[in-house]
N, C-alpha and C positions, 0 to 999 in steps of 0.2 A: 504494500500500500504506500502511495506516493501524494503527495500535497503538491495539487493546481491551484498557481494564485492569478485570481484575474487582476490585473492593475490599472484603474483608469488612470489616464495621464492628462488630462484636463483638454481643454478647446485652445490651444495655441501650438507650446512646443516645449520638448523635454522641460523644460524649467517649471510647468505645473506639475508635475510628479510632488507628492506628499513626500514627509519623512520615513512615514511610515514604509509608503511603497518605492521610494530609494531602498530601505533596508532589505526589502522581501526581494527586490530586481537584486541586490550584490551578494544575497546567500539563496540564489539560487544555481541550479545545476546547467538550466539551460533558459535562454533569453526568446522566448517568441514577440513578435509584432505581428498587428494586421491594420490595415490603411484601405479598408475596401469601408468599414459601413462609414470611416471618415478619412480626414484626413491632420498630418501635424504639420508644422511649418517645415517647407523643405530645409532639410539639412539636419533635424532633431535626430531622429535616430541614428544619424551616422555620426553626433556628435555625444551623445547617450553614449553608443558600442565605444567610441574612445576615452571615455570618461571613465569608463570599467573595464577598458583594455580587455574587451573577447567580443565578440559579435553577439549583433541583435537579427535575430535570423528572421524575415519578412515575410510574413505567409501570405500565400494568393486564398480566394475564396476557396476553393474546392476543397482546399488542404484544411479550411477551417472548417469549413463544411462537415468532412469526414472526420474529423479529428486526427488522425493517422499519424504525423511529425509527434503531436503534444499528446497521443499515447505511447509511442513508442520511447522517447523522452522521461515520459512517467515511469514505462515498464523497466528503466534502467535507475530507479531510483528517487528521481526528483529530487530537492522540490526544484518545479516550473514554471517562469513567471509568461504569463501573456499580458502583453502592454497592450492596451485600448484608450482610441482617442476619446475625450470626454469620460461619459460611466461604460463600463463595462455591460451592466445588465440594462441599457437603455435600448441594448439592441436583440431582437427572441436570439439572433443564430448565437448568442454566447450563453444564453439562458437552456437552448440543447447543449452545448457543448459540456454543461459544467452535468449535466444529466448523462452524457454518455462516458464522462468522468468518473462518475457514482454508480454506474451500471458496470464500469471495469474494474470495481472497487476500490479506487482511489478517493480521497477527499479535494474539497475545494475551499480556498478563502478570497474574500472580498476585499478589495481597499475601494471605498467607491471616492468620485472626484465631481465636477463641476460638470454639468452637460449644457446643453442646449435646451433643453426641454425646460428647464429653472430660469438658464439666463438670462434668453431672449425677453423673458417677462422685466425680467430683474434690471435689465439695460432700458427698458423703456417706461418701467416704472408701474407695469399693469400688475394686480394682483393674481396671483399664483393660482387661488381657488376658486379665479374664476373663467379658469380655464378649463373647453371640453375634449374631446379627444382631437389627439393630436392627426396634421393630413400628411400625407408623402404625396407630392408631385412629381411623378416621373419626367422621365426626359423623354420628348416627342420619339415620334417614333413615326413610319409611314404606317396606315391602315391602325394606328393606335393612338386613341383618344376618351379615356377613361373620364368621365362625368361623376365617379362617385367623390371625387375629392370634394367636389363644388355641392355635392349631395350630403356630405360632412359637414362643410362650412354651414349650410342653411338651417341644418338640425341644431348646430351650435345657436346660431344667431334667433333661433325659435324661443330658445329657452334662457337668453341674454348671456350667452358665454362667446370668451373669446377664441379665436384659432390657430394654433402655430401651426404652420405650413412651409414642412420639411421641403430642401429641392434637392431633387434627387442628384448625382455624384456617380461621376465611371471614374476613380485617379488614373487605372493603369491605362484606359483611353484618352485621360486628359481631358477630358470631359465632366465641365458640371453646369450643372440648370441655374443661370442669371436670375437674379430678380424680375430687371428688365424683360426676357424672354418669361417669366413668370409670372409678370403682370399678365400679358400678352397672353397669353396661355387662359388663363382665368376669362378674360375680357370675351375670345374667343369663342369659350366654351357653355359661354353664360350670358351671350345674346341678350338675352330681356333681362340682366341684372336679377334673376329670381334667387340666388346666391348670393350675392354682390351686387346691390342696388346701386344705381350710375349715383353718383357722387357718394357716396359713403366713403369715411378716410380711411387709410391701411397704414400699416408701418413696416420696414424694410428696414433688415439689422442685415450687417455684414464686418467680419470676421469678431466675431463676438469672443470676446476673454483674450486678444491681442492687445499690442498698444495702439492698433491704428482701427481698433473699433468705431464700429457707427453706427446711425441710425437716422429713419426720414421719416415721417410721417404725413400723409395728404391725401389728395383722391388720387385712382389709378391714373389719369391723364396725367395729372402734376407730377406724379411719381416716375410717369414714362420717363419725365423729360431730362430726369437726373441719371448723373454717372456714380455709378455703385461704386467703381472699383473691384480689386479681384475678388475673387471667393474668399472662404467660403461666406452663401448667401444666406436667408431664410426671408419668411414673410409673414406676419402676425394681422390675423383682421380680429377687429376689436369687437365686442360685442356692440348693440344696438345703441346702448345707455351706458358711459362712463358714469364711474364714481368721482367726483368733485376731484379727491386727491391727483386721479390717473388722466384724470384729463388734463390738470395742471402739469403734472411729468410730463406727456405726450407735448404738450406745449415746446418743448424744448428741442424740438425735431421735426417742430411743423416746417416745412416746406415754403418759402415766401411765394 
């Protein structure tokens, strides 16, 4: 029996790693990464592995998928750290992972860290609980044009909650979903505003837990017309009705 640690490594680059999971990453046996459900600032892991002088080995999906490296790792003793951007369990494929861990009869431990799912609120000043489930916007595709996201969104705004609206992420393609392109996307998809009522404001965070974080808040027009800057992106529609406080925050990212 071997000890799986999962490690989140927060929304920027190695330097959000906790004390804690510093310690668990240098007493461990073997170093995994994965940069598929996000991504760190280029250059963190390659500056991580020399920081500890041994490599951080970079796992593609499939390998994380099957687990196969990080049991075979385990079957030779462990313990083994998996680094993850943001939380570790904000994503289900680690949530199987640490289950087919405990099926090989190995153990698992948590360090969890900062994600997206908290921040995006926490940078624009909305409250936390009044958020409803969260959307994923894929990245277009020919012959694929998924409405449920926008079928999300209205169920939120039924019940006066607000909605983070993940955009979707290829790294090893180099590829990830804009704001911009995800305004546009919504706008699209949602015709008659039944979703997204024409003027209603949105807000647009991008590289959230960086130094060069931001944020915009306005209608989708006004929002077109801005330059985001690079990834990574996200996009928050607010519920129907702000509270006093959240509107006053939002203020600070209104759009001229």
């Amino acid at each position: 029996m071997a000890e799986l640690w999962f490690i989140g490594v927060g929304l920027d680059d190695e330097q959000g790693l906790s004390s804690r999971g510093l310690t668990r990453v240098r007493a461990a046996q073997a170093v995994f990464a994965e940069e598929y459900t996000s991504t760190l600032a280029p250059g963190s892991l390659e500056r991580l592995a020399g920081s500890l002088g041994r490599p951080v080995r970079r796992l593609e999906r499939s390998e994380l998928e099957d687990g196969a490296p990080i049991l075979a790792a385990l079957a030779e003793g462990g313990p083994v750290a998996l680094l993850v951007p943001g939380d570790p369990f904000a994503a289900t494929t680690h949530v199987a992972l640490r289950v087919l861990c405990e099926n090989a009869g190995h153990v698992w431990r948590y360090v969890p860290n900062a994600s997206i799912l908290t921040a995006a609120a926490g940078l624009l000043g909305l409250m936390h609980y009044r958020f409803g489930g969260t959307v994923s916007l894929p990245l277009p595709e020919p012959g694929f044009a998924p409405v449920s996201p926008l079928e999300r969104i209205a169920r939120n705004r039924s019940v006066d909650l607000h909605t983070l609206v993940l955009l979707d992420l290829r790294p090893s393609e180099g590829r990830y979903l804009m704001a911009g392109e995800a305004l546009g996307i919504l706008r699209e998809r949602d015709p008659d505003g039944k979703a997204v009522p024409r003027g209603s404001l949105l807000a647009v965070v991008a590289r959230v837990g960086s130094d060069t974080s931001a944020a915009w808040f306005g209608t989708v027009e006004s929002l077109l017309a801005q330059e985001f800057g690079p990834p990574k992106h996200a996009l928050v529609v607010p519920a129907p009705s702000l509270h006093f406080e959240e509107e006053a925050a939002l203020q600070r990212y209104r759009v001229k």
